[in-house]
C-alpha positions as CSV (number, residue, x, y, z in Angstrom):
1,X,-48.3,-40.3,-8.3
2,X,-46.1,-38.0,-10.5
3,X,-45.4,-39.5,-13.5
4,X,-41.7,-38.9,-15.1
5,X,-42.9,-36.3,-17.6
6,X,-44.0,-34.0,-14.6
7,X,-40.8,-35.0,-12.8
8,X,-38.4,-33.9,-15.2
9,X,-40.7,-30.3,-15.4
10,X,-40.3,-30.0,-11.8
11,X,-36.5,-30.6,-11.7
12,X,-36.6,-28.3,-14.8
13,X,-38.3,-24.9,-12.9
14,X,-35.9,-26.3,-9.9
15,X,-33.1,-26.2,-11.7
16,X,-34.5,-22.7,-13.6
17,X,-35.2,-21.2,-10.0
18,X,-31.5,-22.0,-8.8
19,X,-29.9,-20.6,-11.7
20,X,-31.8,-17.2,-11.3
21,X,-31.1,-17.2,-8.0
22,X,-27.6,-17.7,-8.3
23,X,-27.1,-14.8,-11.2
24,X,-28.9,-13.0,-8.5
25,X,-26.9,-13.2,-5.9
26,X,-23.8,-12.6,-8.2
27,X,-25.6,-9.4,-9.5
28,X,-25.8,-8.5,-5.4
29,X,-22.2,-9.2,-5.0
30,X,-20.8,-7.1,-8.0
31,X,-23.1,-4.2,-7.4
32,X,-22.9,-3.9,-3.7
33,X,-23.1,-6.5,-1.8
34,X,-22.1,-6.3,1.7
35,X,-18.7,-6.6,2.8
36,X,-17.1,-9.8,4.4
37,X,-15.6,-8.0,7.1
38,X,-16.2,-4.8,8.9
39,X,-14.0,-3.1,11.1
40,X,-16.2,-0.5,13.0
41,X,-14.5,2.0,15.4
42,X,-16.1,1.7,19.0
43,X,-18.7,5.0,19.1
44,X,-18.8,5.1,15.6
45,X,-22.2,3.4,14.5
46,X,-23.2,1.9,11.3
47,X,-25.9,1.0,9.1
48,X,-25.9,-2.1,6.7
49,X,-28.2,-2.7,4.0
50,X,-28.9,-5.9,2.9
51,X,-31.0,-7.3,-0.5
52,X,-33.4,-9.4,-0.7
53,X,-33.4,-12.4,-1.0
54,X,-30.5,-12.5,1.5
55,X,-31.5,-12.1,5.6
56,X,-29.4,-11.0,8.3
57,X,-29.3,-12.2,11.4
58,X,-26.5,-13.2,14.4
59,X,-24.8,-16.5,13.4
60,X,-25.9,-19.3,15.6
61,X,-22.5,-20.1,16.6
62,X,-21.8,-16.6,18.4
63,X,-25.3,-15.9,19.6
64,X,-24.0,-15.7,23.2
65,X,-21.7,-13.5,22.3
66,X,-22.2,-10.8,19.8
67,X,-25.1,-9.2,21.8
68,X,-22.4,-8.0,24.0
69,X,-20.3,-6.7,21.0
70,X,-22.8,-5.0,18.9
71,X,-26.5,-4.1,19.3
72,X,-28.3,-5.2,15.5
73,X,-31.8,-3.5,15.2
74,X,-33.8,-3.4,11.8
75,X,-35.1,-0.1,10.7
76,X,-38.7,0.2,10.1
77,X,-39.1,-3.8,11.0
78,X,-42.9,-3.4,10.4
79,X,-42.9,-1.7,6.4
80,X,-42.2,-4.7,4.0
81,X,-39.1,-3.7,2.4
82,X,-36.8,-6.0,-0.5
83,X,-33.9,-4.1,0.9
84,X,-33.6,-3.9,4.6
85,X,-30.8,-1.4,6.7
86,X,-29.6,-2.9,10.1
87,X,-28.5,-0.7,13.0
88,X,-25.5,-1.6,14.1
89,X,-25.0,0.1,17.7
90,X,-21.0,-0.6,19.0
91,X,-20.9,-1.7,22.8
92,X,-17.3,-2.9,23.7
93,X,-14.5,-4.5,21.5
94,X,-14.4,-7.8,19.8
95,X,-15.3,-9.7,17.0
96,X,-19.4,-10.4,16.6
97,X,-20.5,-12.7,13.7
98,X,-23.4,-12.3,11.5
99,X,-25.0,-14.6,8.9
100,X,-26.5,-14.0,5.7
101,X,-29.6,-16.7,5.2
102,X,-31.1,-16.8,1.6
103,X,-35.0,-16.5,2.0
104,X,-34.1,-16.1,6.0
105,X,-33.5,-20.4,6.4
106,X,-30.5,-21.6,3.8
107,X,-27.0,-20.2,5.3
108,X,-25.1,-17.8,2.8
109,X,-22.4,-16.4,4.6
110,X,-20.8,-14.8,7.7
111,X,-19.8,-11.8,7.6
112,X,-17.4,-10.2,10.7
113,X,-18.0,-7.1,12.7
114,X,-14.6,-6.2,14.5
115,X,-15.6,-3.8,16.8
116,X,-12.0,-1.1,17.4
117,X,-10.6,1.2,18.6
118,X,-10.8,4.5,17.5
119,X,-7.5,5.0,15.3
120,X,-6.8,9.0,14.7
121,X,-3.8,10.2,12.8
122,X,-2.3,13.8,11.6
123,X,-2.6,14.0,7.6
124,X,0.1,14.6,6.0
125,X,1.0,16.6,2.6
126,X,4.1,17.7,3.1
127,X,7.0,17.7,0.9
128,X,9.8,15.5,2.2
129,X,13.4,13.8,0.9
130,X,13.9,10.4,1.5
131,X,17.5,9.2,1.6
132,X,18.0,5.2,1.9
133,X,21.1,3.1,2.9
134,X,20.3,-0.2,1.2
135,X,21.1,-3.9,2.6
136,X,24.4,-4.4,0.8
137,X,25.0,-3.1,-2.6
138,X,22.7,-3.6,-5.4
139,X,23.8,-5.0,-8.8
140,X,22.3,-2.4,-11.4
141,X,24.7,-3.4,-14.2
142,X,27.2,-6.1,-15.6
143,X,30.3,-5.7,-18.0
144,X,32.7,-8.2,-19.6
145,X,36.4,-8.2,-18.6
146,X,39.1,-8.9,-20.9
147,X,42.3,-10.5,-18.9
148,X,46.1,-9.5,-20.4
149,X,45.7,-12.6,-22.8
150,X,43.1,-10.8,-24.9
151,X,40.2,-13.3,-23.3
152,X,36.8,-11.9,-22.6
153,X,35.0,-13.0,-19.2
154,X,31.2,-12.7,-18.3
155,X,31.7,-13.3,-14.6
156,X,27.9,-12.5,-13.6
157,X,26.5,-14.4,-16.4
158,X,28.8,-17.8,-15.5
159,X,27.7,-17.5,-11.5
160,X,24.4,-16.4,-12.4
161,X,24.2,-13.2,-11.1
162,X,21.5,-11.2,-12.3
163,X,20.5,-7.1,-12.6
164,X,18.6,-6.2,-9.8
165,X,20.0,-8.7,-7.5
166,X,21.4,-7.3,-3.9
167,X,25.4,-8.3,-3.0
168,X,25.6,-8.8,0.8
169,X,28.5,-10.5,1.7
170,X,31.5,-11.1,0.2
171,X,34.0,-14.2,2.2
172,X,31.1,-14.3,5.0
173,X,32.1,-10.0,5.8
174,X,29.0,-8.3,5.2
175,X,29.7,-5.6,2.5
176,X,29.0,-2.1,3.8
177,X,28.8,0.5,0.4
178,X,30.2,-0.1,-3.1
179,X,33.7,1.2,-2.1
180,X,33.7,-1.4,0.3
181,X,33.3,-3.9,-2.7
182,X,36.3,-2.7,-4.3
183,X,38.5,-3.0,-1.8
184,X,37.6,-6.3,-0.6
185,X,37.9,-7.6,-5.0
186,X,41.3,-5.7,-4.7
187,X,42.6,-7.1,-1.8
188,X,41.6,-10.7,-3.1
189,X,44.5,-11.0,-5.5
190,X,42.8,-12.8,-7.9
191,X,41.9,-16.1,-5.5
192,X,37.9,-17.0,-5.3
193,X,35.3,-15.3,-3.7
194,X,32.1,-16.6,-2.2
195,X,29.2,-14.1,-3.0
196,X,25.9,-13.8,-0.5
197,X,23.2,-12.4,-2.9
198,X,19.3,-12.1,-1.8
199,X,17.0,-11.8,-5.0
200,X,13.1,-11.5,-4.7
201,X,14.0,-11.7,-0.7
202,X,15.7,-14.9,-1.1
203,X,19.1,-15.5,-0.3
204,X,21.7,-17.8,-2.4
205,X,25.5,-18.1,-2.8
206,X,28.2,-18.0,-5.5
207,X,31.8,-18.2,-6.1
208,X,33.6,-16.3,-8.4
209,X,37.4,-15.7,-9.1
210,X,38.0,-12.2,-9.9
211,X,40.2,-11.4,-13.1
212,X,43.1,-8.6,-13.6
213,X,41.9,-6.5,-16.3
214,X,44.0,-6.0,-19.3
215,X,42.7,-2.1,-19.4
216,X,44.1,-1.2,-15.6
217,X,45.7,-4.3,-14.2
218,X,43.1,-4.0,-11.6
219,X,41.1,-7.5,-10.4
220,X,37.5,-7.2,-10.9
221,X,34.4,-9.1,-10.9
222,X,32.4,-7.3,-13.9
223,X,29.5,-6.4,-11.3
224,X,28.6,-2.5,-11.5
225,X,26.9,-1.5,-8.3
226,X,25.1,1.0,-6.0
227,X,24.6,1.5,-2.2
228,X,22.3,4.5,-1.7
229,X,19.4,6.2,-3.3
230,X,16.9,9.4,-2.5
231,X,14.2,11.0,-4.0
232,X,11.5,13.5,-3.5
233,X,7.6,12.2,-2.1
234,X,4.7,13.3,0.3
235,X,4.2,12.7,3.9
236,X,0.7,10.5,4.5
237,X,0.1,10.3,7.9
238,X,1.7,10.8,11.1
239,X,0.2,8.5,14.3
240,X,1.4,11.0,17.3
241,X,1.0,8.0,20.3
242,X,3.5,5.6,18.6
243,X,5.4,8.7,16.3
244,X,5.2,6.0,13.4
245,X,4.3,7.7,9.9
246,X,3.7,6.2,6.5
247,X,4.5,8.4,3.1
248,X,4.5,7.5,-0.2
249,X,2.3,4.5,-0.8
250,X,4.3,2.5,-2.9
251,X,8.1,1.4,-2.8
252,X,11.1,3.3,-3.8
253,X,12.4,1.2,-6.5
254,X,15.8,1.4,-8.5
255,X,15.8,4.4,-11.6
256,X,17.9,1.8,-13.7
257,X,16.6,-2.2,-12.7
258,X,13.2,-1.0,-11.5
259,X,13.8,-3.6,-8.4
260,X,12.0,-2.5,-4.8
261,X,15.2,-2.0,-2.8
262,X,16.0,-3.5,0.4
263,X,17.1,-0.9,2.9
264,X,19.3,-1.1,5.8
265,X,18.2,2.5,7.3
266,X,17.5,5.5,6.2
267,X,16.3,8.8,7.0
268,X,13.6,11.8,5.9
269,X,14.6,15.0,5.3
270,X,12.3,18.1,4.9
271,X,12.0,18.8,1.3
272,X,10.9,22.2,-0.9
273,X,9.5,22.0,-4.4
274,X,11.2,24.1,-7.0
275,X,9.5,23.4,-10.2
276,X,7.0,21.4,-11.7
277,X,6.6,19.3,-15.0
278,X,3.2,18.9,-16.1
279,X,1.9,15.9,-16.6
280,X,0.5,15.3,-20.0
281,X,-1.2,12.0,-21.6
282,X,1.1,9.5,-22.3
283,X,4.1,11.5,-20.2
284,X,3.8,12.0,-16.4
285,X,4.6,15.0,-14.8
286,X,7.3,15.2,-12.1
287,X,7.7,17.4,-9.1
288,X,11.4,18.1,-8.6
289,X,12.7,19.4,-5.0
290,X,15.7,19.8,-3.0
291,X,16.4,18.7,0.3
292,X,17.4,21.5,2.8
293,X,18.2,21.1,6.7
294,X,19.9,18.0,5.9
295,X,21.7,17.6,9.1
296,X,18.4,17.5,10.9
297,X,16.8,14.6,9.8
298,X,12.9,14.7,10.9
299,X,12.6,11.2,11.0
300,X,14.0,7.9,10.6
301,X,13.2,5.1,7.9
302,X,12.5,1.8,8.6
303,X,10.6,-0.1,5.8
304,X,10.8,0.3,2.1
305,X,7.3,-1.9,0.8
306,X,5.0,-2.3,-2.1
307,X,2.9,0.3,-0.3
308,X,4.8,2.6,0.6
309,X,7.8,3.9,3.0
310,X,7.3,3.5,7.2
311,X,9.5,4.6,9.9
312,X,9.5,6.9,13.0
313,X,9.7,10.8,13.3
314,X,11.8,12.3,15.5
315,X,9.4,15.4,16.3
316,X,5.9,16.3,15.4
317,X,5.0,17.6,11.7
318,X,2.8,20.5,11.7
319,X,-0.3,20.9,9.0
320,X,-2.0,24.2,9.5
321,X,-5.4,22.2,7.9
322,X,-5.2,19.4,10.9
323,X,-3.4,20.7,14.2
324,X,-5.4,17.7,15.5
325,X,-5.9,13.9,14.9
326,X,-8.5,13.1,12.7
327,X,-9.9,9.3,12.6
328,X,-9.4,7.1,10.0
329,X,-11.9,5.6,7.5
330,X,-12.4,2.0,6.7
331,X,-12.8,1.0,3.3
332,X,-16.7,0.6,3.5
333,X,-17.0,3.7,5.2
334,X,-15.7,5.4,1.9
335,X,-18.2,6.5,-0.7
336,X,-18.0,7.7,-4.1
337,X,-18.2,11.5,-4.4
338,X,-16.1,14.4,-3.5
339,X,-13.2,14.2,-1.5
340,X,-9.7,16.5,-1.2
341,X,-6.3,15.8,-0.6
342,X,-3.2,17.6,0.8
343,X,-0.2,18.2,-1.0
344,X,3.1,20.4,-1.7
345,X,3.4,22.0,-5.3
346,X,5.3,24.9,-4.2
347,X,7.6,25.7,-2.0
348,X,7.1,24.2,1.1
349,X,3.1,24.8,1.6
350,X,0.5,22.4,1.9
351,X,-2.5,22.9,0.3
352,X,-5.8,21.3,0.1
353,X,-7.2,20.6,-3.5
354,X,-10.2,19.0,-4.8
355,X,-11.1,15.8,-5.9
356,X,-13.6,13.2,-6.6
357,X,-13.7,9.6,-5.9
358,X,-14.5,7.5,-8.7
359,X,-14.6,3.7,-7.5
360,X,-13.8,1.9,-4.2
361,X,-12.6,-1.7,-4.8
362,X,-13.7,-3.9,-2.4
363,X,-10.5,-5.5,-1.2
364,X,-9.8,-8.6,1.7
365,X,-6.1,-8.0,1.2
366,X,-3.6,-5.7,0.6
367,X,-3.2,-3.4,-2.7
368,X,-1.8,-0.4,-4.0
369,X,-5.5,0.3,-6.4
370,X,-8.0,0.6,-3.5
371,X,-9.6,3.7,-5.0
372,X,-10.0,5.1,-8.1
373,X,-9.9,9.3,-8.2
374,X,-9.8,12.7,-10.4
375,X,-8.6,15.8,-9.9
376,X,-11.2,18.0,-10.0
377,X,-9.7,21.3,-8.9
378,X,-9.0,23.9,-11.5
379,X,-6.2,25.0,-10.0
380,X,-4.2,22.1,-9.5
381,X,-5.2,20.9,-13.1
382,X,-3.8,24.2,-14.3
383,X,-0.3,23.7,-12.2
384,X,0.4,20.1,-12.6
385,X,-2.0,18.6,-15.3
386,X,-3.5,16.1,-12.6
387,X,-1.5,13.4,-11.0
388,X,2.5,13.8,-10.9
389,X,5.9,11.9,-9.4
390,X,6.0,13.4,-6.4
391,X,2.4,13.3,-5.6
392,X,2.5,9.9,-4.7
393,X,1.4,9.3,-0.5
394,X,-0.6,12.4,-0.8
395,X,-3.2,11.8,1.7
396,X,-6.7,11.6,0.5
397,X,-9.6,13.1,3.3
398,X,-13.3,12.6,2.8
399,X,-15.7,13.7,5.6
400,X,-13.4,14.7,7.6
401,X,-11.6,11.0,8.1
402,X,-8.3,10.0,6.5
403,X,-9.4,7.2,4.0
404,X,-5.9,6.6,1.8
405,X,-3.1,8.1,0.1
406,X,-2.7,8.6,-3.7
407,X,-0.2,6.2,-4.8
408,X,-0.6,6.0,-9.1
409,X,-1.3,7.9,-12.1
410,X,-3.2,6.7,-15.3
411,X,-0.6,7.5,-17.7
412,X,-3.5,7.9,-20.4
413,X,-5.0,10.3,-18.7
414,X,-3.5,12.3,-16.0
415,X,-6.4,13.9,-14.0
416,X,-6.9,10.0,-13.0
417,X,-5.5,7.9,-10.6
418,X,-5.1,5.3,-7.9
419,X,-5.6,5.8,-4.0
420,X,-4.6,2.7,-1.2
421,X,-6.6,2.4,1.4
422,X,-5.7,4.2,4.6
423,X,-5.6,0.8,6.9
424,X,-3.5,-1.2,4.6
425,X,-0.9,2.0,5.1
426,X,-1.5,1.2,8.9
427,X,-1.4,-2.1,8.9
428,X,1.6,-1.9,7.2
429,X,3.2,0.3,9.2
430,X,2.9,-1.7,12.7
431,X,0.3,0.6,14.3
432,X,-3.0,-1.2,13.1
433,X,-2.4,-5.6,13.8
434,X,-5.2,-7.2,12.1
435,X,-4.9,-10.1,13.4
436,X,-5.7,-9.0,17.2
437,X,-7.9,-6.1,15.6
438,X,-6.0,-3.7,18.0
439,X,-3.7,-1.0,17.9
440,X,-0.3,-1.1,18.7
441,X,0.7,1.7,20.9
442,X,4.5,1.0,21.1
């Protein structure tokens, strides 16, 4: 019979075991654990290594049916090995389920093998201009009014209209540009207006009675607003089946509220650099073009996102490095190591420069940091400094797969910066669904 003394030691080296373990299996997950998710083009087979203590195996639950999915097979079964690699032969699209078991018996986790599709795009690298028509007008500014009795009004402040806010209708008639705006306050004659505003995607009303100014007899609301925008940015990709392409990799924003802006429509334009401003620490560089062949827009924009613009091309983009679709990469296909990307510093030519990728961050959803990079080509150190404006959606190739786009500079430090993932890019662009693990194809 074990007395209490012996007990209490047992429970101790229990509890001691346990907590080992645990910092183990922490250690496992921050250094490389395996993924919770995989998404593995069909024909493209994979290996996964996993470390001891953890055991792979198919989950219990989908025995019937992950066989048919995937074919698992251990390498060199018969060595004894802490770390193990599993063959992981694709045999038809789906979804299989495997399970990590600690010690081979106490369940861990699942982790998902979505079996695809093969997804091939054309990189990008080109220069382009990107003109947008926003939804209404955006507020980027408000100013007091004095009235003919010498009174000063805050009209924005009183209805609680803020900077960065979007005006879309004004008396129920959806505003169309900032001239529109003016005429509809002029032809108010002073009585009160009900404003439509969307802020942070959320719509909310106001009235507001516009007041004649004392300065030009003219009624106004103190609201100073804009309706349209462009700017200079690289091409990322180019999906020839459904003619969707993705540039950029993060939002257009306002110059004066910072704000993502809300489009309505709005178009690319083909783009040629005419000089560049080299970034330096603590000052990024800038890549300043013009746009030119205006009237022929070569595509047409449809989303303005966190990560990037999306829209449709109206006829193929040529790149003399890829006159073919390459396939895409999924995030734990990518590896730390050398890599290039494709990009537009003069002129109108792409070319292909040198880099290295740092870190992958291991992400389940959606973010503009996936990778961490540097410049490592001597001749696009010596031109730009590193990373630029205008840079940004620069797409980033490593064995000859498309893996992201370069979407941020380190402002400390301008041969660094920030990639997203190539399949958050897709996803959001309508081409990849992830939640039928399929590609859209119109």
């Amino acid at each position: 019979m074990i007395n209490k003394k012996t007990y209490k030691k047992y429970i101790g080296w229990l509890m001691l075991i346990m907590m080992v373990l645990t910092f183990y299996l922490s250690f496992i997950e921050v250094t490389g654990g395996l993924y919770k998710e995989y998404h593995i083009s069909i024909g493209n087979d994979y290996t996964l290594n996993q470390r001891f203590p953890l055991f792979l195996s198919f989950s219990d639950s989908n025995n019937s049916i992950a066989p048919s999915i995937i074919e698992l097979t251990q390498l060199n079964p018969s060595k004894f090995q802490f770390n193990r690699s599993f063959y992981i032969k694709t045999l038809d699209e789906g979804t299989a389920s495997l399970q990590l078991k600690i010690l081979g018996f106490v369940p861990y986790r699942n982790i998902k093998v979505n079996v695809v599709p093969e997804l091939q795009v054309i990189p990008g690298g080109h220069s382009i201009g990107v003109r947008l028509n926003t939804d209404g007008v955006l507020v980027v500014g408000t100013t007091e009014i004095t009235d003919s009795n010498g009174m000063i009004h805050n009209l924005a402040d009183v209805a609680g209209i803020r900077i960065g806010d979007s005006l879309i209708a004004i008396n129920n008639i959806k505003v169309n540009n900032a001239v529109h705006v003016g005429e509809i306050i002029k032809d108010s004659d002073g009585t009160e207006l009900k404003l439509t505003l969307k802020r942070d995607g959320k719509s909310y009303t106001t009235s507001i009675t516009p007041i004649q100014s004392m300065e030009d007899q003219q009624y106004r609301l103190g609201l100073w607003v804009r309706d349209k925008t462009a700017g200079v940015g690289t091409m990322s990709f180019y999906h020839p089946k459904t003619k969707k392409f993705g540039a950029l990799g993060h939002a257009i924003t306002d110059i004066d509220t910072g704000k993502v802006l809300s489009i309505r429509d709005g178009e690319v334009v083909k783009s040629r650099v005419v000089s560049v401003e080299q970034g330096k620490r603590g000052k990024p560089g800038e890549i300043r073009g013009v746009f030119y062949d205006t009237h022929e827009p070569i595509g047409k924009l449809e989303k303005n996102t966190d990560y990037g613009v999306y829209g449709e091309l109206l006829y193929s983009l040529q790149n003399e490095f890829y006159k073919n679709p390459i396939p895409i990469a999924y995030q734990h296909e990518i590896k730390q190591g050398p890599a290039h990307i494709l990009t537009t510093i003069e002129n109108d030519k792409i070319e292909k420069y040198q880099i290295e990728i740092l870190k992958v961050n291991t992400q389940t959803k959606i973010d503009g940091k996936s990778i961490v990079i540097r410049i490592t080509d001597r001749r696009l150190l010596e031109k730009t400094g590193g990373i630029i404006q205008g840079m940004s959606g620069s797409p980033i190739i490593q064995n000859n797969k498309v893996v992201g786009a370069v979407t941020h500079v380190l402002i400390n430090d301008p041969t660094k910066g920030y990639g997203i993932f190539i399949e958050w890019m897709l996803e959001e662009s309508g081409i990849f669904d992830r939640d039928v693990k399929k590609i859209v194809e119109n």
